[in-house]
ZADOVEX-411972 format. One line per field, with one value per residue (C-alpha): x, y, z; chain; residue number from 0; residue in three letters. Coordinates in steps of 0.05 Angstrom, whole numbers. Layout:
px <- X;...
py <- Y;...
pz <- Z;...
cadena <- A;...
num <- NUM;...
residuo <- ALA;...
//
This chain:
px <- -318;-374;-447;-510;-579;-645;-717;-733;-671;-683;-758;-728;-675;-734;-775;-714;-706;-770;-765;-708;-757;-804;-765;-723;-648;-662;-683;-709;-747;-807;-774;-740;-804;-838;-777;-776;-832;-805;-875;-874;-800;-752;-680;-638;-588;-534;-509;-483;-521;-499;-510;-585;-626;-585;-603;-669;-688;-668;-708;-768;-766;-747;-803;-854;-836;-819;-861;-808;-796;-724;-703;-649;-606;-561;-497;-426;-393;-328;-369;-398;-337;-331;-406;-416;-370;-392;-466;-477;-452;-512;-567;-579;-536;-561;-568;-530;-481;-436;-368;-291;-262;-197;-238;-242;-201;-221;-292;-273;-225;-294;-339;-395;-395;-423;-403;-437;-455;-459;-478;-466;-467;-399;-372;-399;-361;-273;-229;-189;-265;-272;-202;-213;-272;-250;-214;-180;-209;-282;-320;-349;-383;-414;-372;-397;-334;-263;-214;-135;-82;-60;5;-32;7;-1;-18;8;82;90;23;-14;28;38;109;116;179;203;263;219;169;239;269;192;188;258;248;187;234;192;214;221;203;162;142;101;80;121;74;127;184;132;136;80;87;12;32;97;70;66;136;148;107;150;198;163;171;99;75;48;50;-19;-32;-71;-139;-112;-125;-61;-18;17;88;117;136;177;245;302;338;280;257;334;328;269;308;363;325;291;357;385;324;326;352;424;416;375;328;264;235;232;216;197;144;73;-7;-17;55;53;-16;14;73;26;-23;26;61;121;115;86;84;52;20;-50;-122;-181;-199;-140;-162;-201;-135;-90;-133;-153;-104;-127;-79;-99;-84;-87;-98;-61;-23;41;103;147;214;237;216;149;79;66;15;-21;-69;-136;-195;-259;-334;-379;-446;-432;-484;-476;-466;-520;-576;-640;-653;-585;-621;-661;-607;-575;-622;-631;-556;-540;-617;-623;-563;-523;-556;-530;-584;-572;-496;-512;-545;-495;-451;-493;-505;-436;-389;-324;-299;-352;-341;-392;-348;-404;-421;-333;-333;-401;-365;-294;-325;-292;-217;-193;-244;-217;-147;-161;-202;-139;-91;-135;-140;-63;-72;-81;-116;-97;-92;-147;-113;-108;-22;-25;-36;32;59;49;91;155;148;134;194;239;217;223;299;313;293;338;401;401;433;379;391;410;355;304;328;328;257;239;269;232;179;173;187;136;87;111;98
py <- 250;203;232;200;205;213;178;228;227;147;169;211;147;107;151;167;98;81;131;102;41;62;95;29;55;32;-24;-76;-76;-98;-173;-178;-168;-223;-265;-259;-275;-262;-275;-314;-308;-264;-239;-225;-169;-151;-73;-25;40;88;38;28;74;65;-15;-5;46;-3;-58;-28;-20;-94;-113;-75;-110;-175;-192;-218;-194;-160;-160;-117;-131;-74;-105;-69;-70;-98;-157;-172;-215;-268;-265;-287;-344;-375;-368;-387;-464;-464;-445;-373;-326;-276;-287;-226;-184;-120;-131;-119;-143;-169;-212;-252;-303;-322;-321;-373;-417;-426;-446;-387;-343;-357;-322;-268;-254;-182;-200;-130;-94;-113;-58;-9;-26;2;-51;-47;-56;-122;-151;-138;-182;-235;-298;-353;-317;-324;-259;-263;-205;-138;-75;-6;34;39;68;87;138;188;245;314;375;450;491;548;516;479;495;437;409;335;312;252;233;222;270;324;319;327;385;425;412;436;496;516;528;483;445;388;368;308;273;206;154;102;79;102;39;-12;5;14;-20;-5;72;54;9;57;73;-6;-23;32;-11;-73;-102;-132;-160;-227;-244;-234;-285;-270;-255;-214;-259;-255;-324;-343;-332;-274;-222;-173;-218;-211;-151;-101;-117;-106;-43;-6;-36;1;70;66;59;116;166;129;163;149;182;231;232;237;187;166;116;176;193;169;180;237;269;270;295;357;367;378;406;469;478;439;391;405;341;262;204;194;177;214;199;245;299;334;330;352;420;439;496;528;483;492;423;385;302;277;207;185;197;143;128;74;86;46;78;75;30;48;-14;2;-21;-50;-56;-84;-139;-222;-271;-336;-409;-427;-381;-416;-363;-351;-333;-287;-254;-247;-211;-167;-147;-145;-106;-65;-53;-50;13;93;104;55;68;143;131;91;149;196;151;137;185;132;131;101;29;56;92;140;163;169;211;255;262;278;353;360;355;322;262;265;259;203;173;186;155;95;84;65;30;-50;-91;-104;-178;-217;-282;-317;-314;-239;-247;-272;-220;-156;-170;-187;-135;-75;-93;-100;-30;3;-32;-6;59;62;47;-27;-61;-52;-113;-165;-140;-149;-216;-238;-206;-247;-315;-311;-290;-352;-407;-379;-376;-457;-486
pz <- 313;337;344;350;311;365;338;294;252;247;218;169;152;141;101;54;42;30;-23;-61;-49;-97;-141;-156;-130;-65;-15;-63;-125;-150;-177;-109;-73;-117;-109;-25;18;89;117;190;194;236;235;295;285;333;336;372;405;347;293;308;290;219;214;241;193;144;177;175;94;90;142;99;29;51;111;154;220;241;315;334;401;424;450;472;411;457;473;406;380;439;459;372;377;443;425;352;367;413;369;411;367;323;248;237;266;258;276;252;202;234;276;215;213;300;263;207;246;296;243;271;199;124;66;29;-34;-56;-139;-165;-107;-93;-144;-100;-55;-45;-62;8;43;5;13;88;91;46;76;26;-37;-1;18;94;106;74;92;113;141;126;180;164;196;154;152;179;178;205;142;182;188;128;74;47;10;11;11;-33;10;75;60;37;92;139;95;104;177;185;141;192;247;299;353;317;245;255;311;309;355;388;441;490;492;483;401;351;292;268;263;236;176;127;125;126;65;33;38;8;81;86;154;120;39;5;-42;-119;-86;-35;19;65;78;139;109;138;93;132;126;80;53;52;124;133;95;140;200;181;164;225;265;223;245;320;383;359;290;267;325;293;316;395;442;494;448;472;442;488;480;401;401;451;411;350;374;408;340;366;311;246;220;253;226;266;257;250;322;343;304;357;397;348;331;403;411;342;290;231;186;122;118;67;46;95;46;26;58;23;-51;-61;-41;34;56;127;150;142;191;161;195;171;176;181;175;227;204;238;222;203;146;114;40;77;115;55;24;76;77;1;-28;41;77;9;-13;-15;32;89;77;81;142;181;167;199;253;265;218;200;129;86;41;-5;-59;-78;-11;6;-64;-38;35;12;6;72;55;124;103;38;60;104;52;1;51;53;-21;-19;39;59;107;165;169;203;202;268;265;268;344;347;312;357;422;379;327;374;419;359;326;396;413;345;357;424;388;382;322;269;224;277;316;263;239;308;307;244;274;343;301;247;303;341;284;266;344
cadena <- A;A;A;A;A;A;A;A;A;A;A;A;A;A;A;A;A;A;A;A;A;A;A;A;A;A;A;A;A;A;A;A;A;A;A;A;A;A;A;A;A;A;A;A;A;A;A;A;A;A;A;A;A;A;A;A;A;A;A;A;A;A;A;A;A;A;A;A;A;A;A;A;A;A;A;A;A;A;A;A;A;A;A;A;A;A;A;A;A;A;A;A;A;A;A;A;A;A;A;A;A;A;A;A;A;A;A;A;A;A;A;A;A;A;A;A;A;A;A;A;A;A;A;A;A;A;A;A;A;A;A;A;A;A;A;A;A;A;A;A;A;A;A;A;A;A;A;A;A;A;A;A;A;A;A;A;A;A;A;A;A;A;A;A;A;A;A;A;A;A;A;A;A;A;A;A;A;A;A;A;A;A;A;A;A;A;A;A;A;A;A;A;A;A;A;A;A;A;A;A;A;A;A;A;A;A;A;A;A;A;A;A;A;A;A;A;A;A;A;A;A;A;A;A;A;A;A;A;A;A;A;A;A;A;A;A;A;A;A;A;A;A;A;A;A;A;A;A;A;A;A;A;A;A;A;A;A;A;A;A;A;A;A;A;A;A;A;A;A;A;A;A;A;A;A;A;A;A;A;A;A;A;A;A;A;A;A;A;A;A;A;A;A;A;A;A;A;A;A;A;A;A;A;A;A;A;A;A;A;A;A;A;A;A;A;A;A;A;A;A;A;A;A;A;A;A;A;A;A;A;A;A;A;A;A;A;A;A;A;A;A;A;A;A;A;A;A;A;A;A;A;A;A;A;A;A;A;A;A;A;A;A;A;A;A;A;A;A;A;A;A;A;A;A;A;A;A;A;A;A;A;A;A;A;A;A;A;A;A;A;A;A;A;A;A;A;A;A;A;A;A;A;A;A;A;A;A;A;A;A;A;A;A
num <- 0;1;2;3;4;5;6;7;8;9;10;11;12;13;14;15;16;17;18;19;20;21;22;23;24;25;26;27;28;29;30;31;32;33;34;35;36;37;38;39;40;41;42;43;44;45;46;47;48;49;50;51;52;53;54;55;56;57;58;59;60;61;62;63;64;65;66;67;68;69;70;71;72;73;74;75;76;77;78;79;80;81;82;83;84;85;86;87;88;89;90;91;92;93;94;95;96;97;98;99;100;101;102;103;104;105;106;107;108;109;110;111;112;113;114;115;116;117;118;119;120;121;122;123;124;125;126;127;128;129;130;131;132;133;134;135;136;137;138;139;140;141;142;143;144;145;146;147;148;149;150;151;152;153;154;155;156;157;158;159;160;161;162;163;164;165;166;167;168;169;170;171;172;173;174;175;176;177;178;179;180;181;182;183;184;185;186;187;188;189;190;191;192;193;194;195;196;197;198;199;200;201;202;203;204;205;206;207;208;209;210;211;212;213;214;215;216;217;218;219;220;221;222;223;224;225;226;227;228;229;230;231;232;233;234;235;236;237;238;239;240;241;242;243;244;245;246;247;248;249;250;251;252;253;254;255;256;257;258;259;260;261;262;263;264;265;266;267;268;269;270;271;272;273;274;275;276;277;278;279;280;281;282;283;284;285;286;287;288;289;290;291;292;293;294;295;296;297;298;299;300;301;302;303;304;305;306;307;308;309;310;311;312;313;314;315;316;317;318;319;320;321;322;323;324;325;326;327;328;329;330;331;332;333;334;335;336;337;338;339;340;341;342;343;344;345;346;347;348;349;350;351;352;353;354;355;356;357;358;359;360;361;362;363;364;365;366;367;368;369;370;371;372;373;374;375;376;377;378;379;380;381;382;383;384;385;386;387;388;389;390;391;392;393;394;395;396;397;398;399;400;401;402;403;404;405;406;407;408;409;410;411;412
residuo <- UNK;UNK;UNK;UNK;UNK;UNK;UNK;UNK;UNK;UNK;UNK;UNK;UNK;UNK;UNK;UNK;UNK;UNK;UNK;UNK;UNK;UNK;UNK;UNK;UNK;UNK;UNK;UNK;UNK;UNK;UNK;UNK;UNK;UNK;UNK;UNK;UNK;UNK;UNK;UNK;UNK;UNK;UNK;UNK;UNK;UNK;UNK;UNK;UNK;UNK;UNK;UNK;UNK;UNK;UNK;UNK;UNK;UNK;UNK;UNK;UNK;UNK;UNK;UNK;UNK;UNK;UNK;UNK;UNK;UNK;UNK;UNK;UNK;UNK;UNK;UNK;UNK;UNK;UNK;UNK;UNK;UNK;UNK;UNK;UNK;UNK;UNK;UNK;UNK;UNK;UNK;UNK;UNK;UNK;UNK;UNK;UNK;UNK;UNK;UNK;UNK;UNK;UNK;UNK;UNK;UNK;UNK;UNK;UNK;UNK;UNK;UNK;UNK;UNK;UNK;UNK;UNK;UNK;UNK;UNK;UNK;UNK;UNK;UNK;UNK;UNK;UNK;UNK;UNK;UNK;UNK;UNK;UNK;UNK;UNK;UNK;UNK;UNK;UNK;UNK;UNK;UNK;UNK;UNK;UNK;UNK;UNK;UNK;UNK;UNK;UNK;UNK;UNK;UNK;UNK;UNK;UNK;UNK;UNK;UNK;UNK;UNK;UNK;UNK;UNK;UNK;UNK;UNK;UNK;UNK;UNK;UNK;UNK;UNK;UNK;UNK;UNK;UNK;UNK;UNK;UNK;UNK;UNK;UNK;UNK;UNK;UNK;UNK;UNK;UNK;UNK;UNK;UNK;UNK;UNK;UNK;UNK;UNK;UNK;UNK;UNK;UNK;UNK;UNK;UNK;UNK;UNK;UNK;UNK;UNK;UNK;UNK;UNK;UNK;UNK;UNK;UNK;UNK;UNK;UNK;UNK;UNK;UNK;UNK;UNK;UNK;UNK;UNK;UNK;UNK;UNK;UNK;UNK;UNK;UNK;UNK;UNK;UNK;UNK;UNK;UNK;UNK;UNK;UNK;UNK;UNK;UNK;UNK;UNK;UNK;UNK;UNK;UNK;UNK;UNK;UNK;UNK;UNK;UNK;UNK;UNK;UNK;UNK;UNK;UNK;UNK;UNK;UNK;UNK;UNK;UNK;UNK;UNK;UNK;UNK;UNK;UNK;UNK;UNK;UNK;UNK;UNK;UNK;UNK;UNK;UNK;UNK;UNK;UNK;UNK;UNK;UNK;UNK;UNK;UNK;UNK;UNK;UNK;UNK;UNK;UNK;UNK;UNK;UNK;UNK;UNK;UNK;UNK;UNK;UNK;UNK;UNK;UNK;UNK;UNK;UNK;UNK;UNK;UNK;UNK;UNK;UNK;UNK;UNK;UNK;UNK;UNK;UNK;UNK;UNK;UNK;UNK;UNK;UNK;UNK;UNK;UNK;UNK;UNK;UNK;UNK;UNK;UNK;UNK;UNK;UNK;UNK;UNK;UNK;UNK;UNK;UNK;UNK;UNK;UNK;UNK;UNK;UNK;UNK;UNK;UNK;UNK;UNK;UNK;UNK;UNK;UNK;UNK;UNK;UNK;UNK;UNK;UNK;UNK;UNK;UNK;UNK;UNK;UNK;UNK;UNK;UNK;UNK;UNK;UNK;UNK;UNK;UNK;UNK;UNK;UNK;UNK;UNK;UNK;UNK;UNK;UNK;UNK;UNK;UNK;UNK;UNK;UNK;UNK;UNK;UNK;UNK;UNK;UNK;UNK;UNK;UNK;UNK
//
């Protein structure tokens, strides 16, 4: 789904926001031009090669208004995080940078990020796109693009439809006659329990707590009687129940079994939609269904722009972000730089046109963060290998409170 924008789509960027520049809607106004004299100083912003022509268009309305001087550095987007916190201490990082927002909490606990503040603009903005870059009730960054999983179906096996349960998605697929009813993956035996969350949170078997603001705790919130009761689901539709749902069941083999009608049913993201539709599926995006009774909650991925601790012209950077990167026409054109589910909830209403975006967009909506705390690192290794002994036949509910135990001593040494 990725494509890239050449020169002359940047020109037109620019132009178009220079337009909503002088009509007011745009990248600054007359008071915050009066207000801001950039003049003799520069910011450094880090992005990636398809993010830009998108910040540079940007740039060169903020340059023009404000007199200061925007340098952007194109780095490997895989680099960015560790390359950020090793070189702001020193004085040679940039004053902004893109990044993810579940590198959060690393960025916080080494002192290299300010906060932001987005004023007004921050009701622009979807709620899930804010939570994700807020840390202990303090916002850290300005979002762009949302990412999520979503259930996709073949409209001609089962219509488009969305099942509000798990037990009516199963009933539809079995009506179909394929292969199988549903197939989803399990990363193999290693487990996935970031494709399995939605069904989790159906449950009301959080990963961590999330306190009043959202922000999410390091109390583990996947323990007691509803952890107990997806365990126990999961077992029941594992390779010694119902099996639905198996540990022989990798990326490419779900996308196959999808994609050759064998399936009509998964839970992926929009990066696998190319896959899933190359032999001629036709499909519909819409929510994941809930198993256990409450709405199902995927984790959602957020980009988006920090500012370092240590820039020399944190006001300015901050204006450039919030009155130039926070408008519908530098949002629009990171999307048509780099095409991911847009923050900006006029431009996700304007591209939901397309239903697949829509139903990703949809899915989202329900959707949570996925934490960016620092404990979620500990969190993967036992959690996979729980799901996946689960799904082999293991005993679900000793399993998973052994799970939960290993889990919470880990998290306290």
């Amino acid at each position: 789904m990725r494509k890239h924008i050449g020169m002359g789509a940047a020109i037109l960027a620019t132009a178009v926001l220079l337009a909503g520049c002088s009509g007011g809607g745009g990248g600054g106004t007359d008071e915050t031009d009066a207000a801001i004299d950039g003049e003799g100083q520069e910011l450094t912003v880090w992005v990636d090669e398809n993010r830009k022509p998108a910040v540079e268009a940007a740039a060169a309305v903020f340059e023009e208004q404000t007199g200061a001087t925007v340098t952007t550095v194109v780095k490997n987007f895989e680099d960015i995080r560790n390359d950020f916190i090793a070189q702001v201490p020193t004085g040679e990082g940039p004053d902004i940078t893109i990044g993810a927002h579940d590198w959060l909490g690393a960025l916080v606990a080494a002192g290299v990020v300010n906060t932001v503040d987005l004023g007004d603009k921050a009701g622009e903005f979807q709620e899930v796109a804010l939570q994700a870059m807020t840390y202990d009730g303090q916002l850290y960054a300005l979002p762009y693009s949302t990412e999520t999983i979503a259930l996709i179906q073949n409209t001609d096996l089962v219509g488009d439809t969305a099942p509000a349960t798990w037990d009516e998605m199963i009933q539809a697929g079995l009506d179909s006659g394929a292969e199988r009813p549903f197939v989803i993956n399990t990363n193999g035996q290693t487990g996935d329990g970031y494709t399995m969350y939605g069904f989790q949170t159906s449950f009301d078997a959080p990963v961590f707590v999330q306190d009043d603001t959202g922000s999410y705790t390091n109390e583990v919130g996947m323990g007691g009687p509803n952890g107990e009761a997806f365990a126990t689901w999961l077992g029941e539709n594992g390779e010694t129940g119902t099996g639905y749902i198996s540990t022989t069941i990798d990326y490419a083999t779900n996308n196959e079994l999808f994609a050759t009608g064998k399936a009509p049913f998964t839970v992926q993201g929009p990066w696998a939609i190319a896959e899933l539709t190359a032999q001629g599926a036709n499909i519909a995006v819409n929510p994941i269904p809930s198993a256990g009774g409450s709405p199902a909650a995927p984790f959602v991925g957020v980009q988006g722009f920090y500012v370092s601790s240590q820039s020399e012209n944190t006001l300015l950077a901050n204006e450039f972000l919030v009155n130039y990167m926070a408008t519908y026409e530098a949002q629009k054109a990171l999307y048509e730089a780099d095409p991911r589910l847009p923050a900006w909830s006029e431009l996700a209403t304007e591209v939901s046109s397309d239903p697949i975006i829509a139903g990703f967009i949809a899915s989202s909506e329900n959707g949570v963060p996925m934490p960016s705390i620092p404990e979620m690192g500990s969190v993967w290794d036992y959690w996979n290998a729980a799901e996946s002994q689960i799904i082999a036949g293991a005993d679900p509910v000793s399993t998973w409170n052994t799970m939960i135990d290993d889990l919470t001593a880990a998290l306290a040494g």
